[in-house]
C-alpha positions as CSV (number, residue, x, y, z in Angstrom):
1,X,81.2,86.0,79.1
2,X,83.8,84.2,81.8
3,X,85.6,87.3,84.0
4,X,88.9,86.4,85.0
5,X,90.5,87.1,88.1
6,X,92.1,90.1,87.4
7,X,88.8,91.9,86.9
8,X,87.5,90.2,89.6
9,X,90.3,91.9,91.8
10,X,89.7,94.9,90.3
11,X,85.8,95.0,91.2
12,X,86.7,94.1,94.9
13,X,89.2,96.6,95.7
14,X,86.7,99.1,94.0
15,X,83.7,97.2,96.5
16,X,85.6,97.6,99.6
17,X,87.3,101.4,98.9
18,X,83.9,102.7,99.0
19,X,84.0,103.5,102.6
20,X,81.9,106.4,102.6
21,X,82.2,107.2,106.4
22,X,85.7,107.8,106.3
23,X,85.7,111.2,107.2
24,X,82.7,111.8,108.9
25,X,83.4,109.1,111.8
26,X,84.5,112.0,114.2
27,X,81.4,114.0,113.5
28,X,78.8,111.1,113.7
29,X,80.2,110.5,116.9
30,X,81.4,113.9,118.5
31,X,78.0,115.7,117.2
32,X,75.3,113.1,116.6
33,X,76.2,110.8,119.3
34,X,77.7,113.3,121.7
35,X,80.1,112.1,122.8
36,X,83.6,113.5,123.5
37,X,87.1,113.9,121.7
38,X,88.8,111.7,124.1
39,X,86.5,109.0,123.9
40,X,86.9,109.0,120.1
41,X,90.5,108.3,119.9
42,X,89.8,105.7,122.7
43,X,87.9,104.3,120.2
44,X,90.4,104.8,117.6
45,X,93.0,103.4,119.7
46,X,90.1,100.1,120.1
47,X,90.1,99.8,116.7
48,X,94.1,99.7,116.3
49,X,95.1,97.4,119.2
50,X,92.1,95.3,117.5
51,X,93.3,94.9,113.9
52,X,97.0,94.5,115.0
53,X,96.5,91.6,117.3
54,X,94.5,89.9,114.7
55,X,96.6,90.4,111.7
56,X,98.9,87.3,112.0
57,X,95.8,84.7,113.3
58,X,94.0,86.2,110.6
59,X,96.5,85.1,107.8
60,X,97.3,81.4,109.8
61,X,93.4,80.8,109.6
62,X,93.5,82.0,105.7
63,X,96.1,79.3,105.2
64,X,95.1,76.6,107.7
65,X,92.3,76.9,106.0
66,X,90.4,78.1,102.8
67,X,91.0,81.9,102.1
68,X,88.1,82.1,100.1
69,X,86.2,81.4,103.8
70,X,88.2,83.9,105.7
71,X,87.9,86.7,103.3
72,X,84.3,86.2,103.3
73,X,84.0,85.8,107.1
74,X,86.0,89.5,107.1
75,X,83.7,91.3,104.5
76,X,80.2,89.8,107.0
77,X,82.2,91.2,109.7
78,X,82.8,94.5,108.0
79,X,78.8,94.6,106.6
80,X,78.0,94.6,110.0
81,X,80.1,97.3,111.8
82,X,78.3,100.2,110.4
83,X,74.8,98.9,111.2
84,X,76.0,98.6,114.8
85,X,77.5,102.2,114.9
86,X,73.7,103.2,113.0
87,X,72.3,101.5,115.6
88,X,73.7,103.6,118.8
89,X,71.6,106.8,117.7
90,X,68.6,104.7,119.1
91,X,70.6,103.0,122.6
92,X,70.5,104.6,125.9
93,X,73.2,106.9,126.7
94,X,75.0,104.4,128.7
95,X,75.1,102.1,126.2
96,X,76.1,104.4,123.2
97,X,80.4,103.9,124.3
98,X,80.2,100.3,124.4
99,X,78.5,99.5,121.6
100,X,80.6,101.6,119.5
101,X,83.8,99.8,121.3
102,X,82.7,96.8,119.9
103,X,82.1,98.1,116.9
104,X,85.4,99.3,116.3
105,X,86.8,96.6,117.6
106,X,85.0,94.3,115.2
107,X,86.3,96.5,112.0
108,X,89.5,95.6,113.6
109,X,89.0,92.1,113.2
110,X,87.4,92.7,109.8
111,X,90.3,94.4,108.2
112,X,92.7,91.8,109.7
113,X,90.3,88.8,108.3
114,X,90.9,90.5,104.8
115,X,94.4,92.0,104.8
116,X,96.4,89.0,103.9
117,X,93.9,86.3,103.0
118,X,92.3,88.7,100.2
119,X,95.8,89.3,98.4
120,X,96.6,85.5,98.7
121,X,93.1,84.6,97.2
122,X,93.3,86.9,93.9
123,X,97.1,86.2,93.5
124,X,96.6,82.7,93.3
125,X,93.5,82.8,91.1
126,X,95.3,85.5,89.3
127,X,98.2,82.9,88.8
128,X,95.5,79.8,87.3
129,X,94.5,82.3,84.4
130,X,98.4,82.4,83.9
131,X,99.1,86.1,84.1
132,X,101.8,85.9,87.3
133,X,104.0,87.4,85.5
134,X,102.1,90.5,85.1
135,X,100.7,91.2,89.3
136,X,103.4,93.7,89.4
137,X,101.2,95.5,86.5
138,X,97.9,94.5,87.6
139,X,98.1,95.7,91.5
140,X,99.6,98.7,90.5
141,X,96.1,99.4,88.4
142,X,94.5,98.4,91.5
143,X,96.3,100.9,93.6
144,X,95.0,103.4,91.1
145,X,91.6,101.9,90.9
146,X,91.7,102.4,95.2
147,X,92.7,105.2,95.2
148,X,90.1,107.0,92.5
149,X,87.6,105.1,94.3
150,X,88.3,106.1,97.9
151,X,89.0,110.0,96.9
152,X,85.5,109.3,95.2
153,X,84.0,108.0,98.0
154,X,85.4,110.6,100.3
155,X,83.5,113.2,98.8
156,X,80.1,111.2,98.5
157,X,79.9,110.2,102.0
158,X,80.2,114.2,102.9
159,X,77.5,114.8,100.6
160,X,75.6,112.3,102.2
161,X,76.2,112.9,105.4
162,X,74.6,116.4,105.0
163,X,71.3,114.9,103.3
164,X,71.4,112.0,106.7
165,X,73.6,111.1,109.0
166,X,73.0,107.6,108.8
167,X,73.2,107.5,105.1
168,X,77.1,106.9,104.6
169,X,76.7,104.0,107.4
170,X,74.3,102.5,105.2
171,X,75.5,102.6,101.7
172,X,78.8,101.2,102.9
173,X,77.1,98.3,104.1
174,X,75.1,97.9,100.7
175,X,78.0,98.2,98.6
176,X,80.0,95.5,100.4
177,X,77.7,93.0,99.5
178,X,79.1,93.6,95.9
179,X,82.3,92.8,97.6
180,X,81.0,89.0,98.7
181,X,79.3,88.9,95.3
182,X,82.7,88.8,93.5
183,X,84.3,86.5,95.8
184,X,81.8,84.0,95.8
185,X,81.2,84.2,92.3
186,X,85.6,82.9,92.0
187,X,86.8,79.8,92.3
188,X,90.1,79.2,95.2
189,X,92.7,78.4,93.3
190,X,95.1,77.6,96.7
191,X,97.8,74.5,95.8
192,X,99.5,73.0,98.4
193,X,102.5,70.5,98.5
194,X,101.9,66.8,97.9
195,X,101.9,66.2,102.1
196,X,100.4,63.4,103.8
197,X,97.5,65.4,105.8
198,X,96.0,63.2,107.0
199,X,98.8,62.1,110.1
200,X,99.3,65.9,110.3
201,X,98.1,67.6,113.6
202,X,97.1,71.4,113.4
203,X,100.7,71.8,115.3
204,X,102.3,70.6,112.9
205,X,100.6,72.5,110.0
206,X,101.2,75.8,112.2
207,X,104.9,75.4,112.5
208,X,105.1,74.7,108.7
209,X,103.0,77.9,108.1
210,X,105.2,80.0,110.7
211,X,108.8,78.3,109.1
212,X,108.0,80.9,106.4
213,X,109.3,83.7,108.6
214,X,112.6,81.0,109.1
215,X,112.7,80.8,105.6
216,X,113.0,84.6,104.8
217,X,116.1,85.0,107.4
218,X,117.9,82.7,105.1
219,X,117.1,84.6,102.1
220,X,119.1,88.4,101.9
221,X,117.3,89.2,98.9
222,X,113.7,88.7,100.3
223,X,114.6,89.8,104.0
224,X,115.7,93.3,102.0
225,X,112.8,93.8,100.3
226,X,110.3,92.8,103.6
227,X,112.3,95.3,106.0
228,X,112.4,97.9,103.3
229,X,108.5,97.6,102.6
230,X,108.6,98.1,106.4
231,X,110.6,101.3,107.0
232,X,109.1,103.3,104.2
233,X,105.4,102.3,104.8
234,X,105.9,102.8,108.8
235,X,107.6,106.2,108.0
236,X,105.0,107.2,105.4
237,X,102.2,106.1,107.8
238,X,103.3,108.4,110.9
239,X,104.3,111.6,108.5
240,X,101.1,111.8,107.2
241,X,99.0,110.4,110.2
242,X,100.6,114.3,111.4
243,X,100.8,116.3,108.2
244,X,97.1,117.5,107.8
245,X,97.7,119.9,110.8
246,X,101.1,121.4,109.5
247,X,99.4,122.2,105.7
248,X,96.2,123.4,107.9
249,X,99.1,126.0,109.5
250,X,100.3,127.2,106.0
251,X,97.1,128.7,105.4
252,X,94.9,125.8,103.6
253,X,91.5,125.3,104.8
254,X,89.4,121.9,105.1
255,X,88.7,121.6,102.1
256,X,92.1,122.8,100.6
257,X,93.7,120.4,102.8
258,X,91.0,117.4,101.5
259,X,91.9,118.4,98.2
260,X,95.8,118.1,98.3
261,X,95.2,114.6,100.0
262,X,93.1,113.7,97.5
263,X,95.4,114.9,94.0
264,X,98.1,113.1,96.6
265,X,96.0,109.8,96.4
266,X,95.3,109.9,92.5
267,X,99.0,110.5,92.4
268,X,100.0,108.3,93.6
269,X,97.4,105.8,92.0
270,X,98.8,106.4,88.3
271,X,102.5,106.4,89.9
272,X,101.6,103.0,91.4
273,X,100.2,101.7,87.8
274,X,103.5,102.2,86.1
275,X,105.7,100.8,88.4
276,X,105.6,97.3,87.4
277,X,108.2,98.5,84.7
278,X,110.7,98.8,87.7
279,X,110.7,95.0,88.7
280,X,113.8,93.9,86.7
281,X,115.9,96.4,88.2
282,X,118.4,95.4,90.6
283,X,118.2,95.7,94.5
284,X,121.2,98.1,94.0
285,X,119.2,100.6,91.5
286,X,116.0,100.3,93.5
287,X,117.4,101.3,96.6
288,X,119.5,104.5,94.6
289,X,115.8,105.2,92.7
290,X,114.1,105.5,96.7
291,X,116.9,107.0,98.1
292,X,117.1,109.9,95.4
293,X,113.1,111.0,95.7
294,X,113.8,111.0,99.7
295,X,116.1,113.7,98.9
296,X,113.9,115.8,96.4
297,X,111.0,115.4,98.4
298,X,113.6,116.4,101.2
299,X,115.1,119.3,99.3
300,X,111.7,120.7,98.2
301,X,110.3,121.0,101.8
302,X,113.0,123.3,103.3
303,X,112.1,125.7,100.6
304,X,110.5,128.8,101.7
305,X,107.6,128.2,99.5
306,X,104.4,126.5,100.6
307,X,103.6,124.8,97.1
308,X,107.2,123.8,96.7
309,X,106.6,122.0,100.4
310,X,103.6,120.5,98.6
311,X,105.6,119.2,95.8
312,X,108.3,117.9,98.3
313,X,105.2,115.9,100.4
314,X,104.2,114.6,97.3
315,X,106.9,112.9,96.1
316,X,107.4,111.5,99.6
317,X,104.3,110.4,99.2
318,X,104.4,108.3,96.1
319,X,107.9,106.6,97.0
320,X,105.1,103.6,99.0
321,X,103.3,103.4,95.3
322,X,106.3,103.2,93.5
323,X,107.7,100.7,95.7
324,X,104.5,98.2,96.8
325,X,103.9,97.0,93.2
326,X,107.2,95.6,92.7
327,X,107.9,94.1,96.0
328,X,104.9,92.4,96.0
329,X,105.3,90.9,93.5
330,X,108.7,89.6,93.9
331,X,107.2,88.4,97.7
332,X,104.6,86.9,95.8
333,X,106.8,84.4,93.6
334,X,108.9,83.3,96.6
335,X,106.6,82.5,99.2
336,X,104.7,79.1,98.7
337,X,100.8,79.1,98.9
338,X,100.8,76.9,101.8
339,X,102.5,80.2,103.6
340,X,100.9,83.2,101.0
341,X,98.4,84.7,103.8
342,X,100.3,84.5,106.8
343,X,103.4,85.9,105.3
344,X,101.5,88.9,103.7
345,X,99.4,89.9,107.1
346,X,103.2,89.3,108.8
347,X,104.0,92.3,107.1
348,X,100.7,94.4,107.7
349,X,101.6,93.5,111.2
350,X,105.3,94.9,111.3
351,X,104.5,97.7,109.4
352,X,101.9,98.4,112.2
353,X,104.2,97.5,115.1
354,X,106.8,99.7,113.5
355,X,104.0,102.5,112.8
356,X,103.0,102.4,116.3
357,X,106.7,102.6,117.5
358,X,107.5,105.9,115.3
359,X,103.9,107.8,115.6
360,X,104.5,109.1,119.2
361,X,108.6,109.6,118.3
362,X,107.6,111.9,115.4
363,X,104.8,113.3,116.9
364,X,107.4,114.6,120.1
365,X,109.9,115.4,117.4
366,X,107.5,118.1,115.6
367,X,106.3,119.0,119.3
368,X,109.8,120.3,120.0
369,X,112.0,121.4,116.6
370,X,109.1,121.1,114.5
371,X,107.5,119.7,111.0
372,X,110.5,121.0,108.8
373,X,113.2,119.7,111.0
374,X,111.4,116.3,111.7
375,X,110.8,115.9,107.8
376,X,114.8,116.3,107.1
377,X,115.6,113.9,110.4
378,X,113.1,111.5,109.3
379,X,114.0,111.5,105.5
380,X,118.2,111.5,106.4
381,X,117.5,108.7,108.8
382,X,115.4,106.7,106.6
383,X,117.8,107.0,104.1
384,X,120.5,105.8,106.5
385,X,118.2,102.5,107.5
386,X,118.1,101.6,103.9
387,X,121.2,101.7,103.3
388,X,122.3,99.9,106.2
389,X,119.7,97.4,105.5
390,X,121.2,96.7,102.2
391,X,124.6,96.8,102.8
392,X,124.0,94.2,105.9
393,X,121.7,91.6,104.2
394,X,124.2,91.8,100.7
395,X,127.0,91.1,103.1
396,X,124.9,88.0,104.2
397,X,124.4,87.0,101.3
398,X,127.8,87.2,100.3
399,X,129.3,85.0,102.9
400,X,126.6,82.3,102.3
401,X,127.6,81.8,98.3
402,X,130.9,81.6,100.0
403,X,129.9,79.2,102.1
């Protein structure tokens, strides 16, 4: 029996979820390794300066070259990160830091090698079995497969970090060879144009890779939904980078608190599969639909009640999986394969440029008037970027059919 693509993408998202050491990376290396607080977000900070200077190269080499290659070159990458991090329990204490810098550094590279290139390599392949039409559906299912899987997995690796503490390290690194099972086992399915190659230098290839970015300033409707995809996932990132803390202060405990993240990440899984049905609406009705859960969500977290500012987080929290199904697939259809991976880890990399730009704005925000008052700000001011955003690029548009 032949599996398609779609399963394919479905068994590889479930492969590399399973990231058991998720949230027991701070107490492998606080209390097994020793070292301190400070030097973990160091290392934190390693491992986002690492992945966010790689994210663009990362997609160039996908389409300079074969994705299939790249995406495989990420996964070996990302095999091999928890090994090293194993192997600092048995290093001298000078070498413990440095080792783990690289290793952090190297999961960097690893998820920048697969953001972009891995999305371009099922899409396409996804496309040969002719079911294009139906990636809005089909990545919203794989939202929801993520997300069961990684809630999943989140428990586990606690579980097994109790039995050993090398024992989430380990199984992560097992199950991502299923990961580089499934995408050796498929076919690239990559088309280029009919272009003369061969009197083509690298240069030249480049700048036709990068014109992509050229290309999307001349098109409103795909500028709109790029910047958009931008504000709501930088916003959503830095809210609930910060949120864990506030719930902790309403009176949840640990495992309370895991436990709302987690119905929060199935959520907005089954939200995520459904969404596809929103792709024929117009820019116009999208932008209304985001703009009105902003404001619920808003609403509910000025109430007095905890649960109701639950409810309110909630829906603030699904408006990304509503949205990412249905602009990625409409991104998807316009961008040529020639382009696919460096266009997609373009947008990992502004949503991380933006992330990084709000993170230490909200978290000074919060510091001074606090969570409830930088939830409204951020929310109102959201709301006025999209807005703005879609009255400026229609205007564009406007006066080039003129034109």
């Amino acid at each position: 029996m032949k599996i398609n693509n779609t399963i394919k993408y479905y068994l590889h998202t479930a492969f590399t979820n399973l990231r058991f050491s998720r949230i027991i990376s701070i107490l492998f290396v606080v209390q097994v390794l020793k070292l301190s607080l400070v030097q973990f977000a160091l290392l934190e900070s390693i491992f986002m300066f690492a992945q966010f200077f790689s994210e663009i190269p990362s997609g160039v080499l996908g389409d300079l070259f074969k994705n299939k290659t790249v995406v495989l070159t990420g996964l070996a990458v990302l095999i091999t990160t928890p090994l090293l991090t194993v192997m600092a329990m048995f290093c001298p204490k000078n070498i413990i830091f440095p080792l783990l810098a690289v290793s952090f550094a190297l999961e960097g590279v690893g998820n920048a090698l697969l953001s972009g290139a891995d999305e371009a390599f099922f899409y396409e392949g996804i496309r040969e079995d002719g079911d294009e039409q139906l990636y809005g559906k089909i990545r919203g299912n794989r939202q929801l497969i993520g997300s069961i899987v990684l809630g999943i997995a989140t428990a586990v690796g606690g579980t097994l970090f109790t039995q050993n503490d090398k024992f989430p390290y380990l199984f992560q690194s097992l199950f991502l060879l299923g990961a580089v099972a499934v995408i050796a086992l498929t076919k690239e399915s990559k088309k280029f144009e009919n272009v003369d190659h061969d009197h083509e230098t690298y240069t030249d290839m480049l700048k036709s890779i990068l014109s992509v970015f050229r290309d999307m300033i001349h098109s409103s409707d795909i500028l709109f939904l790029f910047v958009i995809m931008i504000i709501v996932t930088a916003v959503e990132n830095a809210i609930f980078m910060l949120l864990p803390n506030y719930i902790s202060k309403l009176g949840f405990d640990a495992s309370a608190n895991g436990s709302v993240f987690m119905i929060y990440s199935f959520a907005g899984g089954l939200v995520a599969a459904q969404s596809y049905r929103l792709v024929k609406m117009k820019f116009s009705s999208l932008t209304v639909l985001i703009i009105a859960v902003l404001l619920a969500a808003t609403g509910l977290e000025i109430q007095g009640s905890k649960y109701l500012f639950l409810l309110g987080a909630g829906l603030l929290y699904i408006v990304l999986d509503m949205l990412d199904p249905v602009v990625m697939q409409m991104l998807n259809l316009w961008v040529s394969d020639k382009s696919r991976a460096t266009f997609i880890s373009g947008l990992s990399f502004s949503t991380s440029l933006a992330t990084m730009i709000i993170n230490p704005v909200i978290g000074a925000v919060i510091q001074k008037y606090g969570t409830i008052n930088m939830l409204i700000a951020v929310s109102l001011i959201t709301v006025m970027m999209i807005v703005t955003a879609y009255l400026l690029i229609m205007r564009t548009n406007k006066n080039q059919n003129e034109k």
